[in-house]
N, C-alpha and C positions, 0 to 999 in steps of 0.2 A: 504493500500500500504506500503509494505516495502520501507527501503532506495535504496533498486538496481534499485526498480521499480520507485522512485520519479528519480532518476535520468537516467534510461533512458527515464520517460516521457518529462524530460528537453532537454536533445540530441533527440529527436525529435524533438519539439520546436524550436532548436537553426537549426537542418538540414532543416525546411521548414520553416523559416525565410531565411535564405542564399540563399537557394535552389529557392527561391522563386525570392526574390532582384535579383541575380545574374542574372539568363535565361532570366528574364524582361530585364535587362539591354544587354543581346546579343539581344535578339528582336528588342527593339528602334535602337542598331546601326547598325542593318541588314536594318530599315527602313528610319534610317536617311542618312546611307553611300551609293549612289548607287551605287560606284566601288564595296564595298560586296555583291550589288546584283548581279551585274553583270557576278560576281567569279563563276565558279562550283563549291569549296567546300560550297559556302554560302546554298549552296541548301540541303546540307549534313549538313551544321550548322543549318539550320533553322529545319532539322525534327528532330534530335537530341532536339534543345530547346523546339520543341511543345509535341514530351513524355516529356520531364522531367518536364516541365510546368504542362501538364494535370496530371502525376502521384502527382504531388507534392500539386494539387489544389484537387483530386479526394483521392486518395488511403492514401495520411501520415496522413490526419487529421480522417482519421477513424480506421487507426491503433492506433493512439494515443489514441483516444474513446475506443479501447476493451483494452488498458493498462491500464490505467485509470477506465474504468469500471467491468473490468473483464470478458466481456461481450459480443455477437456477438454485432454488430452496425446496429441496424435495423431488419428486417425482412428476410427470406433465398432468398427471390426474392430478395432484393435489395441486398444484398451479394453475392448473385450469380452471378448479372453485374458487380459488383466491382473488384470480382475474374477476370471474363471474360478479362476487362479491364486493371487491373494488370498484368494479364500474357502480351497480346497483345503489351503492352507499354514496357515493360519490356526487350521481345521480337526487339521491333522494335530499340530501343534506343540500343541493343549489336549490332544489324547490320550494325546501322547508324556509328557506330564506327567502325567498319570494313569496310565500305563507304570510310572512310574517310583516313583509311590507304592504299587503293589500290589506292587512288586519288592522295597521296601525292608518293605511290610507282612510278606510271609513271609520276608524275611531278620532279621528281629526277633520276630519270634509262632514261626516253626517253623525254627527255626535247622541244627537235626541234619537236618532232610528239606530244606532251601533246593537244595542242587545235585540233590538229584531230582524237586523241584517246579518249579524256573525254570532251564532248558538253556538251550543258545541255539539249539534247533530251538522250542522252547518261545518265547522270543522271538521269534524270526523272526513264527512264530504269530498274535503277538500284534501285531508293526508289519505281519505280510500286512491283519490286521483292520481298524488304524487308515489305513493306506492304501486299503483297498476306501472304508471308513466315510467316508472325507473324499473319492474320486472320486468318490461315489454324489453326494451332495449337489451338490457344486461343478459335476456334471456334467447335473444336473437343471435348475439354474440355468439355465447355459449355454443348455442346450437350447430353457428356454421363455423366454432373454431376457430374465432377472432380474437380467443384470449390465453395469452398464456405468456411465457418470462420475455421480457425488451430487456437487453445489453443494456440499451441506453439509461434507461429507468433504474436497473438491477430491481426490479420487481415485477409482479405477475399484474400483466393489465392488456388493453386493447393491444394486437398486434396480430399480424398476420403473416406467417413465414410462405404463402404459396402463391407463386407468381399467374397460378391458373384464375385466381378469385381478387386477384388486383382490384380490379375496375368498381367490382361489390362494394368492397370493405374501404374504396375511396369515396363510393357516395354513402354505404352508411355514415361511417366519420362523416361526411358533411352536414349528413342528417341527424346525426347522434349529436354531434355542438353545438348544433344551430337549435334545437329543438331543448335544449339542455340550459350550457352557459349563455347563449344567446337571449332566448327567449325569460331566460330567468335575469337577466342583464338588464333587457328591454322592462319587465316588468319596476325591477325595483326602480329604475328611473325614473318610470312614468308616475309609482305612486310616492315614492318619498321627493319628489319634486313639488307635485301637488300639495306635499304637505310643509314645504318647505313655501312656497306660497302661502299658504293658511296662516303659517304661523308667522311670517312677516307681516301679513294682513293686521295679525291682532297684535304682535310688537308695534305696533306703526300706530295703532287706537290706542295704545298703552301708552306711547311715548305721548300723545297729540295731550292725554288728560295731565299726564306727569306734568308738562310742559305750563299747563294750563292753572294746573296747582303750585307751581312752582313764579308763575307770577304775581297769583295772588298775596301768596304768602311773601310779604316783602320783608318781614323781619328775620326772613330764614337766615341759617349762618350760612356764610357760606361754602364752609365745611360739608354740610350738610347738605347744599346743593348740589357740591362737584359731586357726593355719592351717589347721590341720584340719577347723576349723567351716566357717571360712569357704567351703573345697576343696567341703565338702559342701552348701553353699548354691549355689553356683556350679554344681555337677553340677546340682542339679533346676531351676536355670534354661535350662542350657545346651538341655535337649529342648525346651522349652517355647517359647523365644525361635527353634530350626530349625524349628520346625512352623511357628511363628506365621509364619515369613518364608516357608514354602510357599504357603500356603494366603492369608496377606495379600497376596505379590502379584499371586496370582492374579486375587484379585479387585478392587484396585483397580487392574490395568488393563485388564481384560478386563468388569468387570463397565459400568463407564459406558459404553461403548461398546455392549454389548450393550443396556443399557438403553434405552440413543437408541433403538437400530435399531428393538427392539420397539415404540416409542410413534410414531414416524415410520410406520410399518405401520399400526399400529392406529385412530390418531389421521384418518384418514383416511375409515374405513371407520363406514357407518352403523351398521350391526346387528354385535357378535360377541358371542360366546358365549366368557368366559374363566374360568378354574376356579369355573365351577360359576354366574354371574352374569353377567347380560344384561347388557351395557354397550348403550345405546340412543342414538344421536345423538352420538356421542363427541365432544367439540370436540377444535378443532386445541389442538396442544399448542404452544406458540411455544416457541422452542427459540432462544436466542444465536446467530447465525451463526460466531461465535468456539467455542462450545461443541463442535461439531460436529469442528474441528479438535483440541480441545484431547483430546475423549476417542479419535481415532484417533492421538494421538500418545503415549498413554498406552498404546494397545493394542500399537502399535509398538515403546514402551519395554519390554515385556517381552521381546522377541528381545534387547535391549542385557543387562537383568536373569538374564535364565535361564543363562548361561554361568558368574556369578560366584556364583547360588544352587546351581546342580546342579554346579557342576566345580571352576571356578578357585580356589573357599576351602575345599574338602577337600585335606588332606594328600600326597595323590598326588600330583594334580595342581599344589602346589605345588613339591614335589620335583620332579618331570621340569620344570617351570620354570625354578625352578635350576639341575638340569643342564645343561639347553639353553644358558641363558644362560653357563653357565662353561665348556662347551665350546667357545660361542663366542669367551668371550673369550682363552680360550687358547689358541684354533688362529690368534687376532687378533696376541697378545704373541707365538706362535711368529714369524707372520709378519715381524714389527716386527722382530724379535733379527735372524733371518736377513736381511733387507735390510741391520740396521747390518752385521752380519757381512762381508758382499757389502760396502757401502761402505769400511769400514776397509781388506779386503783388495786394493779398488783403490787406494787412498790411497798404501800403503809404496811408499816410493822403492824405484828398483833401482842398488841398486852401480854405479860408471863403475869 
């Protein structure tokens, strides 16, 4: 192993340690909190934590084994479900994100009609969809033996080693990302845009009264002005900077990886036909062997990432945090007191 190599097998390492710690800890306070059960998005939190869970317990530690060993990990059968299951979760965890921005679209655009628009038979609905939508594909795969170990990747995923079924497996992939990171892409824009709109709308009504209070009040300090300004700068970043972290990590970990796959596909094939323009003679694309690893450790960084974007730094889920945490430690101090207790009471002598 070179050095690129020892240290992406360490950023592996460090993404399913986090990746790991972190989703456990949305789990427990989906199970400790029941207002988060109660919640629609919690339904969209929980299928989001169980791919990035099962990817993280199933697929990283056998990418790490073919960087490490240089090597397929096991047998083509058992690679071959790894593949199957890589895509499927992969699949499911972009939708579940897109879940989750149509959730918060109409819990911000139609606030008064939210609990009669999104139930949680309504949900249900919506992960029955994303669950078909990511078996169909993953399942297609499977079938015609489009998955199993990429050099590049050193793990079991989309790949196709027969030059007879080229053509197939370059319009699946077309179809498979377009219909996937594309379309899940296209959604979260359209609704956390809209709601990035909304809440400028009602920043901008907030600031118009602030404003409006702020000259009445002529004996304000001025201290106590500038904080006001400042409160109101702070608000119309605040949307601005939660969107921008949806929608950016989306795509910068899911987008290079996607990128590869499609030119790896493409690059291969003589004749395609891609929006709208003959590509004729494609050359091979030389691609880093290092690169290969670095954008599937990227893709895999986002099952670490999505726990602390969609849960862990929202409010609730702080507090039941806390709780848990202070629970523990005081059923820890009960235990402690009551052993000294127990000690001291053996200690006193007894009268002769």
């Amino acid at each position: 192993m070179d050095t690129a190599e020892v240290i992406l097998s360490v950023l592996v390492v460090v993404i399913i340690i986090v990746s790991l710690l972190s989703n456990v800890l949305v789990l427990v306070c989906f199970l400790y909190n029941p207002e988060i059960r109660k919640q629609v998005p919690g339904l969209f939190n929980l299928n989001l934590t169980f791919c990035n869970l099962l990817l993280t317990v199933s697929n990283m530690p056998l990418t790490l084994v073919g960087l490490v060993s240089n090597a397929q990990p096991g047998g083509d059968g058992f690679c071959h479900t790894v593949g199957f299951l890589e895509t499927f979760l992969s699949t499911n965890s972009m939708l579940s994100m897109a879940a989750l921005s149509i959730d918060r679209w109409i819990a911000v655009v139609f606030p008064l009609r939210y609990h009669s628009k999104m139930r949680h038979k309504d949900a249900a609905f919506v992960l029955g969809y994303t669950w078909a939508h990511s078996m169909s594909f993953s399942t297609v795969a499977a079938c015609l033996s489009w998955v199993g170990y990429h050099r590049l990747y050193a793990s079991c995923t989309l790949s196709n080693p027969r030059a007879s079924s080229r053509t197939q497996f370059v319009i699946f992939t077309v179809f498979f990302h377009s219909f996937t990171f594309l379309l899940s892409f296209i959604v979260l824009c359209v609704t956390y845009l809209k709601v990035l709109k909304v809440a400028r709308f009602h920043c901008k009504r907030i600031d118009v009264i602030t404003m409006q209070t702020l000259v009445l009040l002529v004996d304000i300090h001025p201290s106590v002005r500038q904080r006001c300004l400042e409160e109101q700068r702070r608000r119309r970043q605040r949307a601005t900077r939660k969107i921008s972290t949806f929608i950016g990590t989306f795509m910068l970990c899911f987008a290079p990886y996607v990128i590869t796959s499609m030119l790896l596909s493409l690059s291969h094939h003589p004749l395609f036909v891609f929006a709208g323009r003959i590509v004729e003679l494609f050359p091979a694309v030389p691609i880093n062997p290092h690169w290969g690893i670095v954008s599937k450790c990227l893709a895999y960084s986002k099952a670490a990432c999505d726990p602390f974007v969609y849960s862990l730094l929202r409010h609730q889920y702080k507090k039941t945090c806390s709780d848990i945490v202070n629970r523990l430690l005081k059923r820890s101090s009960l235990n402690t007191s009551g052993r000294g207790h127990q000690t001291n009471g053996n200690s006193i002598p007894t009268a002769e």
